[in-house]
C-alpha positions as CSV (number, residue, x, y, z in Angstrom):
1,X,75.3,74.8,138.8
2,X,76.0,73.8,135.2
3,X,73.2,70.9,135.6
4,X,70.4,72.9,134.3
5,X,67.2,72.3,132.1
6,X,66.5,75.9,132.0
7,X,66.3,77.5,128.3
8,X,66.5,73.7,127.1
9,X,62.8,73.2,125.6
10,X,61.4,71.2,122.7
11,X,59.6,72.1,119.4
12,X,58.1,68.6,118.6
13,X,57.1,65.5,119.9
14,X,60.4,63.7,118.2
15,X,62.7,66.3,120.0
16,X,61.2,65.5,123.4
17,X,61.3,61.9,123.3
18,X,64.6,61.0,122.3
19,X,67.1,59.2,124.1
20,X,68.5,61.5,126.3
21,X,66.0,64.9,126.3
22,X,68.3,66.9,128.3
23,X,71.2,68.7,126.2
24,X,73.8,68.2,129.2
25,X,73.0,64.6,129.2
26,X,72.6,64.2,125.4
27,X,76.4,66.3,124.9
28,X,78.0,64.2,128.2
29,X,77.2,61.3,126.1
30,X,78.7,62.3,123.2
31,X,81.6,63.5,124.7
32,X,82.4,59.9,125.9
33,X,81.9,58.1,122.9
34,X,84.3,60.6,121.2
35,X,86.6,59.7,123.7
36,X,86.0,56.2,123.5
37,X,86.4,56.0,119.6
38,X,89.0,59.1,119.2
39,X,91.2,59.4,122.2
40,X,91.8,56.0,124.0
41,X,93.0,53.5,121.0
42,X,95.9,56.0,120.8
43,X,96.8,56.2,124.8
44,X,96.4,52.4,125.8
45,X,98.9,49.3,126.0
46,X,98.7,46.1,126.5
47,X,97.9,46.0,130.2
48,X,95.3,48.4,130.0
49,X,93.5,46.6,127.6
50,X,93.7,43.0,128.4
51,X,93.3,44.0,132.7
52,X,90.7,46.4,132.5
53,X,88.9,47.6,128.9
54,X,88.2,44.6,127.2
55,X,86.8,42.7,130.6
56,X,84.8,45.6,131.1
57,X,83.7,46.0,127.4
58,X,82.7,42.3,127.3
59,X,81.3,42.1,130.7
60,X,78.9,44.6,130.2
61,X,77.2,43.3,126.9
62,X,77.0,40.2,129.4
63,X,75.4,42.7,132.1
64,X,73.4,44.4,129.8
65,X,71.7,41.1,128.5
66,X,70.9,39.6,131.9
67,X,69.6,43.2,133.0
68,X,67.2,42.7,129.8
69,X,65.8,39.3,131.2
70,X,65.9,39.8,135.2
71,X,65.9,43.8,135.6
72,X,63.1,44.6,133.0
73,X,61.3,41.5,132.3
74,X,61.8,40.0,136.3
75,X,62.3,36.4,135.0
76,X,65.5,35.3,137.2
77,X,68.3,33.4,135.3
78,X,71.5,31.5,137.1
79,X,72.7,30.2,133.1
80,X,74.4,33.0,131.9
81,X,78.1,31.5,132.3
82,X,76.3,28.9,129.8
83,X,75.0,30.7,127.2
84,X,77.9,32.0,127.2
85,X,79.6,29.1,126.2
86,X,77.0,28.7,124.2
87,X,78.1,31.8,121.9
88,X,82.1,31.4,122.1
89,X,81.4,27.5,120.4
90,X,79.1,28.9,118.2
91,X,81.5,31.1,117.3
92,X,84.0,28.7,117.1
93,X,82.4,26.6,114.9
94,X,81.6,29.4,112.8
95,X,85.3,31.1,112.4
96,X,86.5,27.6,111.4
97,X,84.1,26.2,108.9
98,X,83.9,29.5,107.2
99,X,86.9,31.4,107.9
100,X,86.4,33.9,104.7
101,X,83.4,35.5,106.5
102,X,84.2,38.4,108.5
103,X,84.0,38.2,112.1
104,X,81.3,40.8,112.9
105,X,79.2,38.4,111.0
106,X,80.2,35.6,113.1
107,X,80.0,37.6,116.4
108,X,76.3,38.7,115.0
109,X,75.6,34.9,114.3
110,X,76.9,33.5,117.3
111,X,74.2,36.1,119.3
112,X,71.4,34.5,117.3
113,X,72.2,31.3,117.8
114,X,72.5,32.0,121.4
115,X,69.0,33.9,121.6
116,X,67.8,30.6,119.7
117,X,69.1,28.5,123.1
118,X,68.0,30.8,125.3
119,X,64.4,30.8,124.1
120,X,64.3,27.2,124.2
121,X,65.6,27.1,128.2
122,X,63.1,29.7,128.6
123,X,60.2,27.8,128.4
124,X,59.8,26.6,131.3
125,X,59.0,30.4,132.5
126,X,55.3,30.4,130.5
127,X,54.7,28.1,133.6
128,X,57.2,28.4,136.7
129,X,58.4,32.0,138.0
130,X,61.2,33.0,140.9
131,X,63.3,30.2,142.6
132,X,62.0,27.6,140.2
133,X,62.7,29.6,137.4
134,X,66.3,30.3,138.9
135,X,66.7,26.3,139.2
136,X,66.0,25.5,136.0
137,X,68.0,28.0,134.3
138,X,70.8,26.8,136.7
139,X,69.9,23.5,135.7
140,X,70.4,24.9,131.6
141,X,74.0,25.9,133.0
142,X,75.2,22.5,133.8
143,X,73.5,20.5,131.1
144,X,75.4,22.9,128.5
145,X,78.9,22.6,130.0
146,X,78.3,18.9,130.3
147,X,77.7,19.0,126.6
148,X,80.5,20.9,125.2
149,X,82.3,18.9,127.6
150,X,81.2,15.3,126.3
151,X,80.7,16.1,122.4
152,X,83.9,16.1,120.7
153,X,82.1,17.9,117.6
154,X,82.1,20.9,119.3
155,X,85.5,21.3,120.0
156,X,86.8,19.8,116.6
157,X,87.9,16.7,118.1
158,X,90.8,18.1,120.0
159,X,92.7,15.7,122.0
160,X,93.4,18.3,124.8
161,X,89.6,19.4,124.6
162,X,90.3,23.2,124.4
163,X,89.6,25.7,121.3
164,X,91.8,28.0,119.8
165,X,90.8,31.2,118.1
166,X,92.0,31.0,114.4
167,X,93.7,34.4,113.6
168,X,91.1,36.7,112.0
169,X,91.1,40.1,110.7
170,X,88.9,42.8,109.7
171,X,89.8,45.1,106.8
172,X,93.6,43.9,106.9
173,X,93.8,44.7,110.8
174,X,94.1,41.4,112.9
175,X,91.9,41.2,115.9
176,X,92.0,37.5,116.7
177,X,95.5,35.7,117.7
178,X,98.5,36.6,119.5
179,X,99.7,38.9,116.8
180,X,96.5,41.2,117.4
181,X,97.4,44.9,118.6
182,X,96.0,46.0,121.4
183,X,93.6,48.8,120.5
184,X,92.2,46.7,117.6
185,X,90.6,44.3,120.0
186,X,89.3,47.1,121.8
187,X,87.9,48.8,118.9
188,X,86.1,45.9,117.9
189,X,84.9,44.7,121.3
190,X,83.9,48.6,121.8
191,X,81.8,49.1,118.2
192,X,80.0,45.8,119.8
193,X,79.7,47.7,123.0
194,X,77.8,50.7,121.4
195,X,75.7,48.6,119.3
196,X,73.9,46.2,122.3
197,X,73.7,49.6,124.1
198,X,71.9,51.6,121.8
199,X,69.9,49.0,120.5
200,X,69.1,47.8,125.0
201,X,68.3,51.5,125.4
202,X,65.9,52.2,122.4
203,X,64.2,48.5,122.9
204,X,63.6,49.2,126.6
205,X,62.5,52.8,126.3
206,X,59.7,51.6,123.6
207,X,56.3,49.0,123.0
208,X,58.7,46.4,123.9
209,X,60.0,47.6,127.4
210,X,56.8,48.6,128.5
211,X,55.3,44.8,128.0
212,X,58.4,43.4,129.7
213,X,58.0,45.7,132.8
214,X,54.4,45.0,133.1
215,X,54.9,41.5,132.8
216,X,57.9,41.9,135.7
217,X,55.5,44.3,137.6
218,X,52.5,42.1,137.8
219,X,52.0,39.4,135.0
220,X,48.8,38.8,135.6
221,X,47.2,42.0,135.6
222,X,49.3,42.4,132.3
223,X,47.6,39.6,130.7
224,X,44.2,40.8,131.5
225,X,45.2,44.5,130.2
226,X,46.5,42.7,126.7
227,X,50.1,42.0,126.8
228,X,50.8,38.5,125.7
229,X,53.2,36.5,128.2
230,X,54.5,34.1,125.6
231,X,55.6,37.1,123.0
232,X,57.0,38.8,126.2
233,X,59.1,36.7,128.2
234,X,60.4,34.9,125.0
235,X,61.2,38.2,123.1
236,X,63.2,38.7,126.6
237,X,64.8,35.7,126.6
238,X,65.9,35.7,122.5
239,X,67.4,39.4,123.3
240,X,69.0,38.5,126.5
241,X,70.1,35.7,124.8
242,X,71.7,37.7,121.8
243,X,73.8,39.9,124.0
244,X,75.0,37.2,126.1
245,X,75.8,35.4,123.1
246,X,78.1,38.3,122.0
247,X,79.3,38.5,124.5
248,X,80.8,35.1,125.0
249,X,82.0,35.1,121.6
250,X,84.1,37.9,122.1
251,X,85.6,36.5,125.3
252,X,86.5,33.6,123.6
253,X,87.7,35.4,120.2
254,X,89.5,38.4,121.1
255,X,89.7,38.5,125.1
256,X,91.1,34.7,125.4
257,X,91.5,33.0,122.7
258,X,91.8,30.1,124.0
259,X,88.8,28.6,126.2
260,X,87.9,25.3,128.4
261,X,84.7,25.6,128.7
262,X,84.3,24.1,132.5
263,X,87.3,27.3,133.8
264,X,85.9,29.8,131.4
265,X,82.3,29.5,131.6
266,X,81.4,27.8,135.0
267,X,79.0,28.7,137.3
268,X,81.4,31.2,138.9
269,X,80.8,33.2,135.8
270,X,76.5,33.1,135.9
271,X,77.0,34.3,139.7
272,X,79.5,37.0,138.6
273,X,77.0,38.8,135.7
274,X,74.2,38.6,138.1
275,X,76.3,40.4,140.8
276,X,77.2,42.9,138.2
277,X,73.4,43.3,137.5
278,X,73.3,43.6,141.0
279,X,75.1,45.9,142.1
280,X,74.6,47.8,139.3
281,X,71.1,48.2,139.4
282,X,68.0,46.0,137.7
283,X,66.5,47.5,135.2
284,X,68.8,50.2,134.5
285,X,71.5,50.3,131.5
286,X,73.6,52.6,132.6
287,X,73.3,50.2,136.1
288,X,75.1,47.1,133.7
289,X,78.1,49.3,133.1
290,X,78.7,50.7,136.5
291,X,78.2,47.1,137.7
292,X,80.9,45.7,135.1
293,X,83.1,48.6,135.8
294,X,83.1,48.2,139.8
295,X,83.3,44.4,139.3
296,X,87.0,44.5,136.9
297,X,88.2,47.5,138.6
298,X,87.7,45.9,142.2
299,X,90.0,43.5,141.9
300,X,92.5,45.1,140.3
301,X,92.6,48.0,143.0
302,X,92.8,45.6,145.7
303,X,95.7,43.9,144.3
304,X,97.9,47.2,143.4
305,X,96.5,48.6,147.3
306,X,96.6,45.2,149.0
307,X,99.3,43.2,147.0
308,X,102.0,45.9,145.6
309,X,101.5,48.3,148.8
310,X,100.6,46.8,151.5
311,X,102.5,43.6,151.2
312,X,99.9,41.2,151.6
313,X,99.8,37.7,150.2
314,X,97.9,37.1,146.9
315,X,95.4,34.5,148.5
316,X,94.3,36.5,151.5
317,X,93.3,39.6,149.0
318,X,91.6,37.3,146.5
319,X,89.3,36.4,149.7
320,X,89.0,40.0,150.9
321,X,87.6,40.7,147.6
322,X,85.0,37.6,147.9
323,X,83.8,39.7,151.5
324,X,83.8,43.1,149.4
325,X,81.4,41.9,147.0
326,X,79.3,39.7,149.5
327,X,79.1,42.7,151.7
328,X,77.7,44.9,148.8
329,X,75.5,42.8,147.6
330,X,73.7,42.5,150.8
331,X,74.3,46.3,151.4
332,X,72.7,47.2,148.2
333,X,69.5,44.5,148.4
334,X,68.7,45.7,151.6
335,X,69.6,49.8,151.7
336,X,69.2,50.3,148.2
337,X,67.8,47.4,145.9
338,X,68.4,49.6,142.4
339,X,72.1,49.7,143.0
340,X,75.1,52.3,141.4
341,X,72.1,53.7,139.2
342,X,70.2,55.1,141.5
343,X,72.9,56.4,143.9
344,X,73.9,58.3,140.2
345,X,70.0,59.3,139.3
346,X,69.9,61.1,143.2
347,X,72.9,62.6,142.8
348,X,71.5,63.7,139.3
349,X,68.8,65.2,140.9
350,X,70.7,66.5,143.8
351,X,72.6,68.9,141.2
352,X,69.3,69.9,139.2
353,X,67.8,71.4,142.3
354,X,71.5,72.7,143.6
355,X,71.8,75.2,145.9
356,X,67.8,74.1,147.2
357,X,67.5,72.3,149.8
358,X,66.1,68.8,148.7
């Protein structure tokens, strides 16, 4: 089988522990992101892009973030759908009281100011863990809709409420607004994409993955060993934090453009992430994006199978979709707790020892 490590060796210790050791792996990854960058901006439309790429794109910065916070460092958070609010009105804010700054600055900045938040919600993990940990994040998700809700500030002092993404553009090519192509908001919301990955994969592969685990693994054994819980958890929460952040901001910006933050950001949306994450697989990466991708495909599938096919009314397959997911979920925590990932990492392993008997 072509899934070989044979003849693939190192010469130094840099060469072995790089990202993906294996050349297959290593050249499979390239491959995608050429065809990310070089192939699909020229094949897409309009559809394509706002139904399925950008979703997924922005969904899985969202996924990758949580991942960060409950799959590597094991504190559980229900506020995502909040901080995410919290980076779309920071970026708000940001596009319209300095609307010569390029956007990937305010995208970056709206992150920060999210981690910022999320740091200061996530003190109450130094002394609660688990289901009162979950609470008061939840509790973080309604306090901060209330407040963008009730402080006209925020939204500029609209009567209706609601906020509009100005129309930006980067290097002359507009990627905010109703005049913005298609595959420019999927090029931006892709170079976004491939930044929170790299930098997710390198932080959780290094010093800084390795305290988060131990603290996830047993946090008091960590403690004794050396690893300081404050520096930990909070470093989880400010990078968890800065993805989410991004994320919202580009769901507002370029996805939307137009956002109420009680429809947009609800709780609906913390439960959706974490089911992503989920489904996915904690603590894995490459688990955010299968989860993101099986999440926006799913429904789409059932609708052009269940809808367009089949005949079936439009309410009946939005609640066969709710069963799909519920069903999985409990499928995957009971059967196989590490999700999509792991099923991929067996059959991984499955084609290394190919035709042997495993």
């Amino acid at each position: 089988m072509f899934y070989r490590e044979a003849g693939d060796f190192k010469l130094s210790y840099v060469e072995d522990s790089q990202t993906f050791p294996i050349k297959f792996d290593r050249y499979r990854y390239y491959a995608v992101l050429a065809v990310a960058f070089g192939v699909v901006p020229f094949l897409v439309n309009d559809y394509w892009v706002n139904a399925i790429l950008l979703p997924f794109l922005i969904y899985a910065i969202a996924a990758i973030g949580l991942n960060i916070l409950v799959g590597y460092c094991g504190q559980v958070s229900l506020g995502t759908g909040g901080f995410m609010a919290v980076g779309a009105y920071a970026c708000y804010k940001l596009m319209t009281a300095f609307p010569e700054v390029s956007m990937f600055i305010h995208v970056l900045l709206a992150g920060g100011i999210t981690g910022l938040v999320c740091v200061l919600f996530g003190l109450p993990s130094l002394r609660i863990k688990g289901f009162y940990l979950a609470v008061a994040t939840l509790a973080a998700q309604f306090f901060l809709v209330w407040l963008f809700n009730r402080v006209p500030w925020f939204y500029n002092y609209s009567a209706s409420g609601q906020i509009n993404a100005p129309e930006r553009d980067v290097f002359g090519i507009i990627i905010t607004g109703p005049n913005a192509p298609a595959w420019a908001t999927y090029m931006f919301c892709l170079i976004f994409l491939t930044f929170c990955a790299i930098m997710a994969r390198n932080l959780t592969r290094g010093t800084q993955g390795r305290t988060w685990m131990a603290i996830r693994d047993m946090d008091i054994a960590a403690e004794i060993i050396g690893v300081n819980p404050l520096k930990a958890k909070m470093t989880a929460f400010a990078v968890s934090g800065f993805f989410v952040g991004i994320s919202g901001a580009l769901f507002f910006s370029v996805y939307l453009g137009a956002v109420e933050v009680g429809e947009a950001f609800g709780i609906n949306k913390s439960f959706l992430v974490l089911f992503m994450v989920i489904i996915g697989g904690l603590g894995s990466i490459f688990g955010s994006f299968a989860g993101a991708a099986f999440l926006v495909l799913l429904p789409v599938i059932l609708k052009v199978v269940g809808v367009d096919w089949l005949g079936w009314p439009t309410d009946i397959v939005a609640h066969f979709q709710l069963v799909i997911v519920g069903a999985l979920i409990i499928t995957f925590l009971i059967l196989e707790p590490h999700g999509l990932a792991q099923l991929w990492r067996v059959a991984k392993e499955k084609l290394r020892l190919w035709p042997f008997p495993h």
